[in-house]
C-alpha positions as CSV (number, residue, x, y, z in Angstrom):
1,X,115.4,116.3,116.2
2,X,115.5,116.2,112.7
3,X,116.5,112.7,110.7
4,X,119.2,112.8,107.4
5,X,117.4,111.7,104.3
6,X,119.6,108.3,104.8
7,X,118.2,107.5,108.1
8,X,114.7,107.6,106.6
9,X,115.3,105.6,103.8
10,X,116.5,102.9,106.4
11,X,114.2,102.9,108.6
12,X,111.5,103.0,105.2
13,X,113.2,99.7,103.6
14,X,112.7,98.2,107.1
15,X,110.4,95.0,107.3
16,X,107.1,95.7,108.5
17,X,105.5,93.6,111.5
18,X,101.6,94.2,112.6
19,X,100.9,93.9,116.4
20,X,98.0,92.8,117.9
21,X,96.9,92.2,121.8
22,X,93.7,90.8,122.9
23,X,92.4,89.7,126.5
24,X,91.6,86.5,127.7
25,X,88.4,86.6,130.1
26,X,86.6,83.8,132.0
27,X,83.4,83.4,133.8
28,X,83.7,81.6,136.9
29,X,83.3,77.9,135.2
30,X,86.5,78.5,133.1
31,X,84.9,79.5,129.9
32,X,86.4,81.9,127.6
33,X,84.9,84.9,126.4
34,X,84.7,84.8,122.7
35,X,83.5,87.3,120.3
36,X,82.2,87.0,117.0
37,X,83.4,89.8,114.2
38,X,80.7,91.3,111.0
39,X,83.7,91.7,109.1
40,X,85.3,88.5,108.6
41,X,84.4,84.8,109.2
42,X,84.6,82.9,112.7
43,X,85.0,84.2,116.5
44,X,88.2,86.1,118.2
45,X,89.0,87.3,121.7
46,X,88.4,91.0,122.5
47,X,91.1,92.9,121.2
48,X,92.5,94.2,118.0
49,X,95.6,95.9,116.4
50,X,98.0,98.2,118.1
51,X,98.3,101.6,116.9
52,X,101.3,102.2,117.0
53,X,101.0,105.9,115.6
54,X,100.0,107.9,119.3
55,X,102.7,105.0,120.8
56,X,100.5,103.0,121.9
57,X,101.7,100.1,123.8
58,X,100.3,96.4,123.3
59,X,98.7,96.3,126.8
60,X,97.0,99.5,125.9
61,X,95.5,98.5,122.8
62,X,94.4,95.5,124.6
63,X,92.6,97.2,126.9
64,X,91.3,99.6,124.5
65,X,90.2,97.5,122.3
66,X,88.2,95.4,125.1
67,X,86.4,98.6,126.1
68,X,85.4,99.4,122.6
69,X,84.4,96.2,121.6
70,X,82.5,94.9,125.2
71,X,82.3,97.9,127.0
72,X,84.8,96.4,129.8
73,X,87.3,99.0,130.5
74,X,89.5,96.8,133.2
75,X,93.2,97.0,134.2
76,X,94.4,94.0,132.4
77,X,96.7,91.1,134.3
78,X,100.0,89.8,133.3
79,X,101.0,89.2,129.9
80,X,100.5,85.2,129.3
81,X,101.8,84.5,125.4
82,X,103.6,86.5,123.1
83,X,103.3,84.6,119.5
84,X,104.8,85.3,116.3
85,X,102.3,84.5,113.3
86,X,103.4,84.3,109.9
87,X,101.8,86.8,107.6
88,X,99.8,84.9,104.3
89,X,99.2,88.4,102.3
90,X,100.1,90.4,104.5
91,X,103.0,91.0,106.9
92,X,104.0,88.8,110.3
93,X,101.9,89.3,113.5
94,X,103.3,89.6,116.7
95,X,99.9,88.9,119.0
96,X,100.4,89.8,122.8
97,X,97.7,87.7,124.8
98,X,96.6,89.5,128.4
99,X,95.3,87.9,131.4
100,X,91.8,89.6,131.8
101,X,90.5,87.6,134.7
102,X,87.4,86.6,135.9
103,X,83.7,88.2,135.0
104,X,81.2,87.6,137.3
105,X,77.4,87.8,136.7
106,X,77.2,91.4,137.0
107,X,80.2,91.9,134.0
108,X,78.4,89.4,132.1
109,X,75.6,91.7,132.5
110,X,77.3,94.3,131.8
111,X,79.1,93.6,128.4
112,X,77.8,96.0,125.4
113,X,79.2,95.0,122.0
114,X,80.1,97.9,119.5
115,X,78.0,96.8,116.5
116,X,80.2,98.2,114.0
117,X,82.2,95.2,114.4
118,X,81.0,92.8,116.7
119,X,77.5,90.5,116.3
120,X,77.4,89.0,119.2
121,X,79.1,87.3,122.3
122,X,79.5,83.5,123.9
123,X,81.7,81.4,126.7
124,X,82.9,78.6,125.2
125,X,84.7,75.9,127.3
126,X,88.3,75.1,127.0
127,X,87.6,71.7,125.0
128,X,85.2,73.3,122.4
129,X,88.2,76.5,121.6
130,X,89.6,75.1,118.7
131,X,86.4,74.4,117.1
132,X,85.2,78.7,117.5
133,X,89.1,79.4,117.1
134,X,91.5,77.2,114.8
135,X,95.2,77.5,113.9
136,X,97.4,79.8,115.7
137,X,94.7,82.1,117.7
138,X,93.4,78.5,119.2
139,X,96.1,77.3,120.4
140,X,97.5,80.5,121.8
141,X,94.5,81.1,124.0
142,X,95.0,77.3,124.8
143,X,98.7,77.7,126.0
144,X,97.4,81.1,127.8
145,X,95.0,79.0,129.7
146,X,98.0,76.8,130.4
147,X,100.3,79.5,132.1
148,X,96.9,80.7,134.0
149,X,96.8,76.8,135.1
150,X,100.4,75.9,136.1
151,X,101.5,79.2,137.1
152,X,104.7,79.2,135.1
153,X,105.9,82.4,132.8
154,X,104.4,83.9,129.8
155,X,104.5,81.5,126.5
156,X,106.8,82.2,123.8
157,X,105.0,80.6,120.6
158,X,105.5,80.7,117.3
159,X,102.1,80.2,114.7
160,X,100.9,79.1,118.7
161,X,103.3,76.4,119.1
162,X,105.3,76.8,121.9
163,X,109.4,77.4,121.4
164,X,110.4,77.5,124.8
């Protein structure tokens, strides 16, 4: 199928929009599994950007991502919060957020960072997040361990405030 030169214009002009996913894991205690980048400041969850050029979906670049950067390749759980993060110098995010359920001891064991990007690992409990994670990425991990908590439906935030 070929496209006219006007269709490819349009779709050029379009507004771009980056998409990341990550996975939220816990040990048995509730702690979250953070990790801590070389190439930028502060901690994240495991995860990373969506390539979007072999159509890769967000739940696969999650789980991609968390078996590059931990050496976990697991089926990931339900989606928990979608969130819609205002680009400063660069475009918006759309960050999906994955249930990636418990590790137990012999996970923990088992993690293996890639040191190209990653220095090291920790589980940090649900009161200390915000200090390892502020602004949006806190409090969407935050309202992901909310959903886990209460049961209800995946969170729809926006900059990790909640809209619905």
């Amino acid at each position: 199928m070929t496209t006219s030169p006007d269709f490819a214009a349009y779709i050029a002009s379009l507004p771009r929009v980056l998409a990341g996913a990550a996975a939220l894991f816990r040990d048995g205690e509730g702690r979250v599994l953070l990790v801590e980048p070389n190439y930028r400041e502060g901690w994240a969850l495991p995860g990373g950007t969506v390539e979007s050029d072999g159509g890769e979906t967000p739940r696969q670049g999650a789980r991609r991502e968390t078996a590059e950067e931990i050496g976990l390749d697991r089926e990931l759980g339900r989606l928990l919060a979608v969130d819609w993060v205002h680009g400063t110098g660069r475009p918006p995010l759309v960050a999906y957020l994955y249930d990636g359920g418990v590790l137990g001891e012999d996970d923990l064991k088992a993690i293996r960072l890639q040191e190209e990007e990653l220095l090291s690992w920790r589980l940090v409990a649900r009161e200390e997040l915000t200090e390892y994670l502020p602004g949006a990425l806190g409090r969407r991990v935050l309202a992901g361990l909310d959903v886990l908590a209460d049961g209800s439906g995946t969170a729809e935030l926006e900059n990790g405030h909640r809209v619905s």
